[in-house]
C-alpha positions as CSV (number, residue, x, y, z in Angstrom):
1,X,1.3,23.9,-9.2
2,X,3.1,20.8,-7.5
3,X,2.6,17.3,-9.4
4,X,0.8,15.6,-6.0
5,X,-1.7,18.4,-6.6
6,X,-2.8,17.1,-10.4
7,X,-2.6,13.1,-8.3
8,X,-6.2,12.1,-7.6
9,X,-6.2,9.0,-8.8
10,X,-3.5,6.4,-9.7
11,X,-4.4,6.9,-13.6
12,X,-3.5,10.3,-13.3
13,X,0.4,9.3,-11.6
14,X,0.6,6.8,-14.4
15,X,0.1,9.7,-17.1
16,X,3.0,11.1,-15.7
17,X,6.3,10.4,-17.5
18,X,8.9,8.2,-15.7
19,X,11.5,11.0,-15.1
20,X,9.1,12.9,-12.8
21,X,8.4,10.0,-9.9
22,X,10.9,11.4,-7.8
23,X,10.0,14.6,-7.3
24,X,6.6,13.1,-7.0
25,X,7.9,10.9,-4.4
26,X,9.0,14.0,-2.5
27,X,6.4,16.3,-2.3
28,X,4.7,13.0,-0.7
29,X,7.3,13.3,1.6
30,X,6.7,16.7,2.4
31,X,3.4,16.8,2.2
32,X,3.4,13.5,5.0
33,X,5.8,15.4,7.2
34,X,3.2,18.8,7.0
35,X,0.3,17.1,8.0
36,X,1.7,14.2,10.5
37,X,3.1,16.9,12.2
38,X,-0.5,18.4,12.7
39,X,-2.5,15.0,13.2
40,X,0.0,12.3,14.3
41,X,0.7,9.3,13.1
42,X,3.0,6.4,11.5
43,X,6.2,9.0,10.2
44,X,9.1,6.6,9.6
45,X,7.0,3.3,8.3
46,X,5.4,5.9,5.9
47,X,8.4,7.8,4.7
48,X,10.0,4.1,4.0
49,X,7.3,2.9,1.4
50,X,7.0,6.1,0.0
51,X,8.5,5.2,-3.7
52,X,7.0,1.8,-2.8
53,X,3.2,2.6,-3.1
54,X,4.4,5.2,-6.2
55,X,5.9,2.4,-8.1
56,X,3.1,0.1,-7.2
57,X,0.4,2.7,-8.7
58,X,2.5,3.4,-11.3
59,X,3.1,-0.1,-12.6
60,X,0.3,-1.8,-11.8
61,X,-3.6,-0.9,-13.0
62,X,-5.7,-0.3,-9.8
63,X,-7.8,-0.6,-8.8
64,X,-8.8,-3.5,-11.1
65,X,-5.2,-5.0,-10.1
66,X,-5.0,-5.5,-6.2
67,X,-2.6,-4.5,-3.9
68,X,-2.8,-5.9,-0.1
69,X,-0.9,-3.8,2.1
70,X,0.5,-6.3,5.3
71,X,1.1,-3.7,7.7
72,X,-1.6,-0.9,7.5
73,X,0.3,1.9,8.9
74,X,2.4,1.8,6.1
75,X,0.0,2.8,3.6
76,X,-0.4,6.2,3.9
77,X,1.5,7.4,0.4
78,X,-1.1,4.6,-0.9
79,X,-4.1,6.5,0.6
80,X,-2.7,10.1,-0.9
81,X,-2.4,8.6,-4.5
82,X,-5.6,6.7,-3.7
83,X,-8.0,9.8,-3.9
84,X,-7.7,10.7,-0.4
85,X,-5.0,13.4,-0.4
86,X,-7.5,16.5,0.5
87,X,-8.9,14.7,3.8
88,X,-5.2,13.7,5.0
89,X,-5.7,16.4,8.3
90,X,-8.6,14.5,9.3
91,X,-6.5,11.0,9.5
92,X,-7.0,9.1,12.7
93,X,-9.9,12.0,13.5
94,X,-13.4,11.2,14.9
95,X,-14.8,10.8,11.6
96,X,-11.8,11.4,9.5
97,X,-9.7,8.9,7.4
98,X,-8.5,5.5,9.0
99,X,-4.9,5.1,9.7
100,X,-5.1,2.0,7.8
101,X,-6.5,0.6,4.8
102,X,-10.1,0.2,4.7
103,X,-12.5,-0.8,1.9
104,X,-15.7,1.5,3.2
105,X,-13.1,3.7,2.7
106,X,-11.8,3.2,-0.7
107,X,-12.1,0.5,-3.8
108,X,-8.2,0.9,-3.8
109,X,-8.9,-0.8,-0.5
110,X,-8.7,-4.2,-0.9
111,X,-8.3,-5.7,2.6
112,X,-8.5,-4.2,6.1
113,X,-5.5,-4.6,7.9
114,X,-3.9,-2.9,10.8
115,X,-0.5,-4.8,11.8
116,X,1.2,-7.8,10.2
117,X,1.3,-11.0,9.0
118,X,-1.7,-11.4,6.3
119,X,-0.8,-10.1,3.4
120,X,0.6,-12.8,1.4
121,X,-2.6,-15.3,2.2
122,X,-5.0,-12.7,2.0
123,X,-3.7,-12.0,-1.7
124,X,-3.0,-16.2,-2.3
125,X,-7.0,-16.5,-1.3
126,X,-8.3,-13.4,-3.5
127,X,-6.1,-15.0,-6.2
128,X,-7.8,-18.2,-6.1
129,X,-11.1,-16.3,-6.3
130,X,-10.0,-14.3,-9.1
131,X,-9.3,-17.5,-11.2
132,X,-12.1,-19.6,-10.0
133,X,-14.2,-16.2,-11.8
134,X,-12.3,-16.3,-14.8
135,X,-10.6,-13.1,-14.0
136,X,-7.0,-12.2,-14.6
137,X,-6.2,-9.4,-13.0
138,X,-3.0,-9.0,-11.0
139,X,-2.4,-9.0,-7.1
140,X,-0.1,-8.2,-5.5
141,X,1.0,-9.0,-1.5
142,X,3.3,-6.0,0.1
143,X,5.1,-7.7,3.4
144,X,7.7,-6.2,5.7
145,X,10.5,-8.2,6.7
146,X,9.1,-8.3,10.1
147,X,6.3,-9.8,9.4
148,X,7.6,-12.6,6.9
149,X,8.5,-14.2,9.7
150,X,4.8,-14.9,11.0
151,X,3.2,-18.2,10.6
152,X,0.6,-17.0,8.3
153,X,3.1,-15.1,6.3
154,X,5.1,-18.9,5.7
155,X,1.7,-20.8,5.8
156,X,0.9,-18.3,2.2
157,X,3.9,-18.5,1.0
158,X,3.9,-22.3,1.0
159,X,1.2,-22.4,-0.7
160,X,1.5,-20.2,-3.4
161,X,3.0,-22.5,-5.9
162,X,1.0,-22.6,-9.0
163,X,-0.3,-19.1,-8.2
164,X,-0.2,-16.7,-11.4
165,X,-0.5,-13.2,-12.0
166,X,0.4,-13.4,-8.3
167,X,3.4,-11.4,-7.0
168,X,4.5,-11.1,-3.5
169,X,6.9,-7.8,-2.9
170,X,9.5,-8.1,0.4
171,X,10.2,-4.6,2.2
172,X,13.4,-5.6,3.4
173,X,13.8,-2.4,5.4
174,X,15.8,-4.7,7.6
175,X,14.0,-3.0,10.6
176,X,10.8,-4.2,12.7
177,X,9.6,-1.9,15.5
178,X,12.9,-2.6,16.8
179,X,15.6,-4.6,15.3
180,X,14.4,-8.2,14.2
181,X,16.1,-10.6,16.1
């Protein structure tokens, strides 16, 4: 039996010893490349965060600890540790799983996105919630290098100071949809 099969749920990854994550990270890999091949969808922006959304879910307690994807069609080795691994054929099917984070979908869900640019002041405002609650749980802002460049992106990060239990996490996969210019 593969290790992805025994992953249902991030608390099972994290009772995985250390040594193991990378040949977690590639049957996700595999498994990705099996089924995009059927369905479609995002291969290259998927196959990039890949240890990414492993170490996140490893590291990190979710879902009481939230993650905010920025770019939603690189979240789909986040949906497979997420619970969601057995309905991957049906994603971006009538019916079927979204291509993107959603939170009717999933509690592991924490903001709907599809492309770029919120991340970082999504997370900045659900931070400030969290401690006007009393909570201290962490979040945690993924952002591309593409999109760092977007007002909204700069607007969050200038206003983050202060911010604790906060941690923003730069893909610097030096590649947009094309070369950033």
């Amino acid at each position: 039996m593969s290790l992805l099969e025994n992953i249902n749920i991030p608390a099972d990854l994290r009772a995985l010893p250390e040594t193991v994550l990378p040949n977690v990270c590639a049957e996700i890999r595999a498994f990705m490349i099996e089924r995009l091949a059927q369905t479609g969808g995002h291969f290259a922006s998927n196959l990039g965060t890949v240890e990414l959304a492993v170490a996140l879910h490893y590291v990190f307690d979710t879902p009481a600890d939230d993650i905010v994807w920025d770019t939603g069609h690189q979240a789909y080795a986040h949906k497979m540790l997420t619970g969601r691994r057995k309905q991957f054929g049906t994603l971006r099917q009538h019916h079927g799983l979204s291509g993107f984070p959603t939170p009717e979908e999933s509690p592991y869900d924490v903001f709907a996105v599809g492309h770029a640019g919120t991340s970082i002041s999504v997370a900045l405002g659900l931070a400030k919630a969290r401690n006007v609650q009393g909570r201290a749980h962490h979040i945690v802002a993924i952002i591309g290098d593409g999109a760092l460049t977007s007002g909204l992106a700069l607007e969050g990060l200038n206003n983050a100071h202060g911010a604790t239990r906060f941690l923003v996490v730069l893909n610097d996969n030096k590649m947009s949809i094309s070369p950033t210019i």
